[in-house]
Structure formats: structure tokens, C-alpha cells
C-alpha positions in Angstrom: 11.4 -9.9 25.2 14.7 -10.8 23.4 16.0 -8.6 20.1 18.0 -9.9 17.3 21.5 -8.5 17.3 21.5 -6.8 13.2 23.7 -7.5 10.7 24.8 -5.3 7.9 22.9 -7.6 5.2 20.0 -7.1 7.7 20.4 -3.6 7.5 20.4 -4.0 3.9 17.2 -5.6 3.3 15.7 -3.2 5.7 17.0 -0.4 3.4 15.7 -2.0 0.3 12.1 -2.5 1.4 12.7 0.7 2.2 13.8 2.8 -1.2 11.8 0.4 -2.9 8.7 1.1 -0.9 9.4 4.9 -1.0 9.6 4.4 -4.8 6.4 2.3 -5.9 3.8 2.6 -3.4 4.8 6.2 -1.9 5.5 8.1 -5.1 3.5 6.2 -7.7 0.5 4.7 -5.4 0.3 7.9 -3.2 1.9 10.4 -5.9 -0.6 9.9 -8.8 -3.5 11.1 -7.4 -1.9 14.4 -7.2 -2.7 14.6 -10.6 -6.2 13.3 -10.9 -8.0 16.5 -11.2 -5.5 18.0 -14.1 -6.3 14.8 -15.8 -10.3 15.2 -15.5 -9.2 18.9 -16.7 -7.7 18.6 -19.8 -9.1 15.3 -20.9 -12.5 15.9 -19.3 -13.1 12.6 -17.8 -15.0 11.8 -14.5 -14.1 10.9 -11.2 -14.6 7.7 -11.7 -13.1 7.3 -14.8 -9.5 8.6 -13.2 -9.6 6.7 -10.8 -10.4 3.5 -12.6 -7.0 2.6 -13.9 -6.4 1.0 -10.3 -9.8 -1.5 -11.9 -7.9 -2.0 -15.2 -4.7 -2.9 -13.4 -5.8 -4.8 -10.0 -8.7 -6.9 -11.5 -6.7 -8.1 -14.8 -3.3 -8.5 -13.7 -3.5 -9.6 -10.0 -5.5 -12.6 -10.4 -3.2 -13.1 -13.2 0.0 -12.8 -11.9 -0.6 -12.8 -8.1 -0.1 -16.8 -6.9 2.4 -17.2 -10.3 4.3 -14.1 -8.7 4.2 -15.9 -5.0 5.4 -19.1 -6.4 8.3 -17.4 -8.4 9.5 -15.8 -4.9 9.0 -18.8 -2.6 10.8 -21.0 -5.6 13.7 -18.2 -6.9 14.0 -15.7 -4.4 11.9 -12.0 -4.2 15.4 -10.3 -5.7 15.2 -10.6 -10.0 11.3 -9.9 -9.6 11.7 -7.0 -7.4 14.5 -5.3 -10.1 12.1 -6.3 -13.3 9.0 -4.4 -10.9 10.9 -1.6 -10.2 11.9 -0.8 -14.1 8.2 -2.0 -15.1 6.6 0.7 -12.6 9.1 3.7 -12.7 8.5 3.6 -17.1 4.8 3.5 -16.5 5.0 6.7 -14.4 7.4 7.8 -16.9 5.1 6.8 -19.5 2.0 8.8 -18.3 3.7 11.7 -19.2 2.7 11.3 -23.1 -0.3 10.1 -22.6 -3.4 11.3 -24.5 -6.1 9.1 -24.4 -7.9 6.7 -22.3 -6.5 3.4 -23.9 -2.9 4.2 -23.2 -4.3 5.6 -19.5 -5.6 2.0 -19.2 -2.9 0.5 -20.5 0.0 2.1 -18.7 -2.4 1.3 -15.0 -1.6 -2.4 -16.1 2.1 -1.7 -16.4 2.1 0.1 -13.3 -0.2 -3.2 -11.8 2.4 -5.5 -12.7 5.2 -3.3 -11.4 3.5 -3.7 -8.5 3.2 -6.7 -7.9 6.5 -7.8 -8.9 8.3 -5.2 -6.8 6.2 -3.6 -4.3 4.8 -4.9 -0.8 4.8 -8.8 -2.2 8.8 -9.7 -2.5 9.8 -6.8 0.6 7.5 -8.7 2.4 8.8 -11.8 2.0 12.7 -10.7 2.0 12.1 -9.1 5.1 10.5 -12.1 7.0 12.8 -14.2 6.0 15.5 -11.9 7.5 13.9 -11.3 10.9 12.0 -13.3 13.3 11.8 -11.4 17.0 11.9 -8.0 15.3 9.7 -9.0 12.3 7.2 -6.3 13.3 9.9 -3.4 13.8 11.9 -4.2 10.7 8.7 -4.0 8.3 7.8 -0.8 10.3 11.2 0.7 9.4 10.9 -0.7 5.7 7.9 0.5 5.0 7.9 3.7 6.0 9.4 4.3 2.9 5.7 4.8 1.7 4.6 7.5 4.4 8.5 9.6 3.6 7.4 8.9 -0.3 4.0 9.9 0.0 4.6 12.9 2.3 7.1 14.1 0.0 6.0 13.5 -3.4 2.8 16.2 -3.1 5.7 18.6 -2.3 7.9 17.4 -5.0 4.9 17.4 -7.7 3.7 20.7 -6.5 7.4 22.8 -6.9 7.5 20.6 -10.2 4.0 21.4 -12.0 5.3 25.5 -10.9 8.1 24.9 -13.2 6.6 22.7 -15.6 3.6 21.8 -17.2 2.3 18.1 -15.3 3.5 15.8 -18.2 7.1 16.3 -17.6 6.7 16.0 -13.9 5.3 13.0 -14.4 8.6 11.5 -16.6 10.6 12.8 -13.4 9.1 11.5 -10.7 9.5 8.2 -12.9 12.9 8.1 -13.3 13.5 9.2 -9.9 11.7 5.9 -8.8 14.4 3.6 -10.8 17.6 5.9 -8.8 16.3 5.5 -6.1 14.9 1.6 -5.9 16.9 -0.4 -8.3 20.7 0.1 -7.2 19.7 -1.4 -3.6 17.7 -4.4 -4.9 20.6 -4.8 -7.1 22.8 -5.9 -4.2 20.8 -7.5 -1.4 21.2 -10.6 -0.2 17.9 -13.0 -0.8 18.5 -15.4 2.0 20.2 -15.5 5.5 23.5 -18.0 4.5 23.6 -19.0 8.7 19.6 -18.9 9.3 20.7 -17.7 12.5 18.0 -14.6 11.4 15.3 -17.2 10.5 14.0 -18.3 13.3 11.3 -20.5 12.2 13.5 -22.6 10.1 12.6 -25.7 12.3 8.6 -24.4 11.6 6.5 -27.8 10.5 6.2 -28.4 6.7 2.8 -27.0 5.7 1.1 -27.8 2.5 -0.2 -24.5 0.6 -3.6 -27.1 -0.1 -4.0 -27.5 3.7 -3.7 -23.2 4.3 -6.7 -23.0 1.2 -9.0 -25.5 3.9 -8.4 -22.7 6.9 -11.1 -20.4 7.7 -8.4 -18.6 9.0 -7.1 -17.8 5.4 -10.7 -16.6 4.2 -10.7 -14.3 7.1 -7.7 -12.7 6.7 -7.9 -12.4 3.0 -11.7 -10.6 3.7 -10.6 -8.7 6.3 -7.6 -7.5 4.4 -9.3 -6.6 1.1 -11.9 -4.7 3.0 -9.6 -2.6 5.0 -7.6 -1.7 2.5 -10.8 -0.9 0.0 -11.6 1.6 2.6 -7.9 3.3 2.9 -7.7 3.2 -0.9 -11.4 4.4 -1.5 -10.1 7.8 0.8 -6.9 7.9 -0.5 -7.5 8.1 -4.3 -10.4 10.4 -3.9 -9.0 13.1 -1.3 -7.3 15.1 -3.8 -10.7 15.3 -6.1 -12.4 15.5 -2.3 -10.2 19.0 -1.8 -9.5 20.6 -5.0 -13.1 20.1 -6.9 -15.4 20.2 -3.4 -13.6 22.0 -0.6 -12.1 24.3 -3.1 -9.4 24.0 -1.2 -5.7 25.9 -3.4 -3.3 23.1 -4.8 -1.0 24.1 -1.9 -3.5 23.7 1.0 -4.2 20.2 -0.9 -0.6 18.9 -1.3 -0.2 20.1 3.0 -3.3 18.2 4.1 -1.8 15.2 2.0 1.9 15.8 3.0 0.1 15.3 6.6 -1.5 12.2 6.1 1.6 10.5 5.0 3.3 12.3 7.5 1.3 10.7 10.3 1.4 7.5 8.4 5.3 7.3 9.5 4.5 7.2 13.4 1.6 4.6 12.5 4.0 2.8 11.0 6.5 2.4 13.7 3.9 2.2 16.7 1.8 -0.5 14.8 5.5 -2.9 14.5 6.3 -1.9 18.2 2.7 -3.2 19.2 3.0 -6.0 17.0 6.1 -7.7 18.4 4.5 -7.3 22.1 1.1 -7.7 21.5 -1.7 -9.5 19.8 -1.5 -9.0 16.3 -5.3 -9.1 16.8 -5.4 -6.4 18.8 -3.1 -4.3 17.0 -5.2 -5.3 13.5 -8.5 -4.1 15.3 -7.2 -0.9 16.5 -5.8 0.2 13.0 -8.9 -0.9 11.4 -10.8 1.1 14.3 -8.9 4.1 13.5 -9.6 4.1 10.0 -13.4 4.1 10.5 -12.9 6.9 13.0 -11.3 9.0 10.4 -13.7 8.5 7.7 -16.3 9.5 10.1 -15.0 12.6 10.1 -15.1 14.0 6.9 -18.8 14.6 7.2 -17.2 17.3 9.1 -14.7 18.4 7.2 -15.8 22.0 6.9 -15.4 22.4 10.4 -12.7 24.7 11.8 -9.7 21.9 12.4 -11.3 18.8 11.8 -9.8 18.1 8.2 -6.6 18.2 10.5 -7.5 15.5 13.2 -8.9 13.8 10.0 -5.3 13.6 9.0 -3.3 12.6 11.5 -6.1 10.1 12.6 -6.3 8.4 9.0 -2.6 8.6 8.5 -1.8 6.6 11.6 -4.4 4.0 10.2 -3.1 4.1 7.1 0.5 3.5 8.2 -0.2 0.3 10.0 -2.6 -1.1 7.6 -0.4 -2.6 4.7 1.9 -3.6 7.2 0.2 -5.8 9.8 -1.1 -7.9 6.8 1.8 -10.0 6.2 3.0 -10.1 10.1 -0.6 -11.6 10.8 0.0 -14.2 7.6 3.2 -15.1 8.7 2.4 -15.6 12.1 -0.8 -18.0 11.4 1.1 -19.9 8.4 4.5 -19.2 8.5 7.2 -18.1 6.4 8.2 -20.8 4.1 4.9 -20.4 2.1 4.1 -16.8 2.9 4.7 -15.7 -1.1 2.0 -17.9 -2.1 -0.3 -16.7 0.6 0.4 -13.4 0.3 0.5 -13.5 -3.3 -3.5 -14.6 -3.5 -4.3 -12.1 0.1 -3.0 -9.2 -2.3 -4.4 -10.4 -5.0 -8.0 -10.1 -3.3 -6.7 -6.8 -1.7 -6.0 -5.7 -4.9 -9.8 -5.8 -5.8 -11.1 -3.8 -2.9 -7.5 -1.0 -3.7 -9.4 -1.0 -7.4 -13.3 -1.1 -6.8 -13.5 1.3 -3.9 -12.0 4.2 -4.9 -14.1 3.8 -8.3 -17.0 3.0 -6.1 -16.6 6.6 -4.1 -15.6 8.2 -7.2 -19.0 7.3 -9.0 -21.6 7.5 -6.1 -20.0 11.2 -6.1 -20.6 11.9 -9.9 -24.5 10.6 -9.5 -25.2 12.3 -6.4 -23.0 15.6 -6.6 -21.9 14.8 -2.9 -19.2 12.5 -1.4 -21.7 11.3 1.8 -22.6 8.0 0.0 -19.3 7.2 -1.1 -17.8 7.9 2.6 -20.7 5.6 4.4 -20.1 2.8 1.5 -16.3 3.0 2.8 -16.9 2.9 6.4 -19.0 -0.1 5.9 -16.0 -2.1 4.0 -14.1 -1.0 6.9 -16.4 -2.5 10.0 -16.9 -5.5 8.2 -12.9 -5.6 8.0 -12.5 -5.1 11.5 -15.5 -8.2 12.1 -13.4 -10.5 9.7 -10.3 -10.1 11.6 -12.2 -10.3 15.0 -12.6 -13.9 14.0 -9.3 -14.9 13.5 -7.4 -17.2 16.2 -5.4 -15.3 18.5 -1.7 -16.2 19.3 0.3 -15.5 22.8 3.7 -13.9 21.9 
């Protein structure tokens, strides 16, 4: 197989999918839950009430904003909405900080929602297919494993900063370290290839967005998708309640079983591109989505000696490659040249299974006093993922 011979604006957007990544999904998505069980401390709220804010945010402002925010990057370019997301999300973080009630919680999750979608997976996704064609599935490996290095790290971070200080002003750090570190690089990059010597599909057939809305193909993907990642965010946003409040487990043995996921989720995230450029992108889907079932499984088992370990590293190499094979499957079955749009709506839809689940797990726990409900209802979202994308048309590379 041939490889693309990089160029420094290459290397650029790689690095800004990157830092921004790092920023908005690793600290914000992965760091906040860090603080879910202070919140239900000192406010008294339920497990499903703090983890609910992904509802208020997801449900209201992806079908919103989603396809408007798709057409403004396939139109204008991913760069202007990627700076205003990465301001909008690091002063919502920032913002949580003084909260202290349950209408600015809400209000700051849509903040953080919009943020998200303006500059988080959607516009890297975009720059960085537009950028590469034969390395497509490397380059977003290397981009985003901004969000394992972010996620690993911010438990760490969080932890040496609630030591020193009470949570509210670790909060307002870890917010303003999100704007150093994302906006200066978005500032800078290049939008588009000026040779489209990177853009290989340049000569791709004109393909009316009406005509992708009559594929089955879409519907698949976008169920697929939203179930998938209803299962990763259902475990995600509910392992810190899952060790603190029912393992018991110290805030330190917490934050090292979470540094460990994301850890893991770094060499999903490379082997999942390295497959993807070689292989099926089928395949590759199936086994991540595979994976993640596996490591649910698990935690029916998690008070056995080791097992909350395998659980980690099994999850995190599911969870690496999840958010990432999404668009590298779109682009390959519609192309590039409308890929905001269609990954505009996909995360839209995604969006509702990253909201509901967690709440869904969160809940079943508060009625029942025990997480096994929650964990079957997730492993379910996840099989019927891995059937959707089963169905999809496969392509030789």
C-alpha cells in the first residue's frame, strides 16, 4: 500500500485535531465525571440527575445545531467554528466552577453541548479528511489520541488539584487550560489543501446530500453509531459513581483504574487507524464494537481479583477506536465533499445515545440499588450496534 509523503500544514492539522481533541473531549467529556460524586455530595442529587446534563445538552442542541453546524463547515471551512467551540466549551468548564444549582448545571451542559459540536470530533473530522486520503485512518488515529492522553491525564490532574483545592477552582483550571492549549493551533491551520495533491478524492462523483438521506446505508451507520457509542458513554459517565459510591474504591484507586482506560484507549486508537487503512472498515467496526461488549461483560465481575484491570484495558482499546472509525466508515461510503453534513446529523443521533444511556444506567442503578440492569441494558445497545454495522456494504481497499 502506498503512503502520503506529509507536509508541514499536514502535520499541522494533525496537531490541531490533536490539542483540540485533548482539550474538549479528553479533559471536559472524560474529565467531568471525575467530579460526579462530589456533585451528588454537596448538592445531594442522584445519579441520574448528574449525569443528565449530557440529556439537556445532546437532545436540545444537537438536533438544533448539528446539520446547521455541518453545512457551515462544508460551506466556510471547520476553522472559525472550531475557535468559537473551543472558547464556548473551555468557559463552560470554567463556569461550573460557581455553580450552585441545578438550572445553571443545566444550563452550562448546553454551553458545553454547543462547544462541542462546534469544536470537537465534527470540524477535526472533516479538516483531517480533507487533508489525507491513503493515511486517512492513521492521521485521525494520531489526532485523536488527544482524547485517550487528555482523559488519561486529566483524573491525575483533577486529583493533585482537588488535594490543593477545594473542586470548584479545579474546575475554573482545567477550563482555562482547555483554551491554552486548543485555541492557538486552530488559530493558525490551514482549512484546505491549496494543491489537492492531499485530497485524493477530489475527482470523487458529485453526490447530492438528498440522494445519501434515501441509502440504507446512512440509517445503518447512523444506528450503528448511536448505539455503540450509547454503550461507551453509558460506562464511561457512570465508572466513577460505579467505583467511588459501590466498589468503595479511594479517589486514587479511582482516578488509576480511569487513567488506565484512557491509557489503553491510546493503543486502540492507533491499532484501529492501522487496521483501517489495510482492512475492511467492516471488520475493523465489528471488532471494536465486539470489544466493547466484552468489557462490559465483565463488570459483573468486577470484584474479582484483577478483573476490573482486564476490564480496563479491554474497554479502553474499544473505546479508542470507537469515535474514530465513525467518520473513516462515512467518508468511505459517501465521500468527503459532503461528509459535514453527514456527519453533522450521524453525531447528532450519536449524541442521543452519549445523553440517554449514561442517564439510563444511572437511573436503573438509583431504583434497583445495583448497576446489573444498567450494564445488561448497555450491552444490548452495543450488540445491536455491532448487527447495524454488520449490514453495511463492504468496500475492497
Amino acid at each position: 500500500m502506498q503512503t502520503e509523503k506529509l507536509n508541514s500544514d499536514q502535520y499541522k492539522v494533525v496537531a490541531t485535531g490533536f490539542l483540540s481533541l485533548f482539550s474538549i473531549v479528553g479533559i471536559m467529556f472524560y474529565g467531568l465525571p471525575f467530579f460526579y460524586d462530589f456533585w451528588v455530595k454537596e448538592f445531594n442529587w442522584s445519579r441520574a440527575t448528574v449525569t443528565s446534563g449530557n440529556v439537556a445538552g445532546k437532545v436540545i442542541i444537537g438536533p438544533l445545531f448539528g446539520f446547521a453546524a455541518g453545512w457551515f463547515i462544508d460551506r466556510f471551512g471547520p476553522r472559525r467554528l472550531m475557535l468559537a467551540g473551543i472558547l464556548m466549551a473551555g468557559v463552560a468548564v470554567m463556569s461550573l466552577g460557581f455553580m450552585t444549582s441545578l438550572w445553571q448545571f443545566y444550563s452550562l451542559y448546553l454551553l458545553m453541548a454547543l462547544g462541542y459540536m462546534c469544536g470537537g470530533p465534527l470540524p477535526n473530522q472533516v479538516l483531517t479528511s480533507r487533508w489525507f486520503s491513503k493515511s486517512r485512518g492513521k492521521a485521525m488515529g494520531i489526532a485523536y489520541l488527544g482524547i485517550g492522553i487528555g482523559g488519561m491525564l486529566v483524573p491525575q490532574i483533577a486529583k493533585w488539584l482537588n488535594m490543593q483545592m477545594e473542586w470548584r477552582s479545579s474546575l475554573m483550571i482545567l477550563g482555562l487550560i482547555m483554551i491554552v492549549i486548543a485555541f492557538p493551533m486552530a488559530w493558525f491551520v490551514k482549512e484546505n489543501p491549496e494543491n489537492k495533491l492531499a485530497d485524493a478524492k477530489t475527482d470523487e462523483p458529485k453526490i447530492s446530500f438528498k440522494s445519501i438521506l434515501k441509502k440504507k446505508s446512512f440509517y445503518l451507520l447512523a444506528i450503528g453509531s448511536m448505539c455503540s457509542i450509547g454503550a461507551v458513554a453509558g460506562i464511561s459517565q457512570n465508572l466513577k459513581l460505579f467505583f467511588s459510591l459501590d466498589l468503595e474504591y479511594s479517589q486514587s484507586r479511582a482516578a488509576n483504574i480511569i487513567s488506565i482506560v484512557l491509557g489503553a484507549s491510546i493503543i486502540g486508537r492507533l491499532l484501529m487507524g492501522w487496521l483501517a487503512d489495510r482492512f475492511s472498515k467492516n471488520y475493523v467496526m465489528m471488532l471494536i464494537y465486539s470489544l466493547i461488549t466484552i468489557s462490559i461483560l465483565l463488570l459483573y465481575y468486577a470484584s474479582a481479583p484483577g478483573v476490573i484491570y482486564l476490564f480496563a484495558f479491554i474497554f479502553g482499546i474499544g473505546l479508542g477506536g470507537d469515535y474514530m472509525i465513525i467518520p473513516l466508515m462515512a467518508a468511505e461510503l459517501f465521500g468527503v465533499k459532503v461528509l459535514g453534513r453527514v456527519m453533522g446529523l450521524v453525531l447528532t443521533v450519536d449524541g442521543l445515545g452519549e445523553a440517554f444511556a449514561p442517564m439510563l444506567a444511572g437511573g436503573l442503578r438509583d431504583q434497583t440499588g445495583s448497576y446489573t440492569l444498567g450494564f445488561t441494558a448497555l450491552i444490548i445497545l452495543s450488540v445491536i450496534g455491532t448487527i447495524a454495522i454488520a449490514m453495511l456494504p463492504r468496500k475492497k481497499i
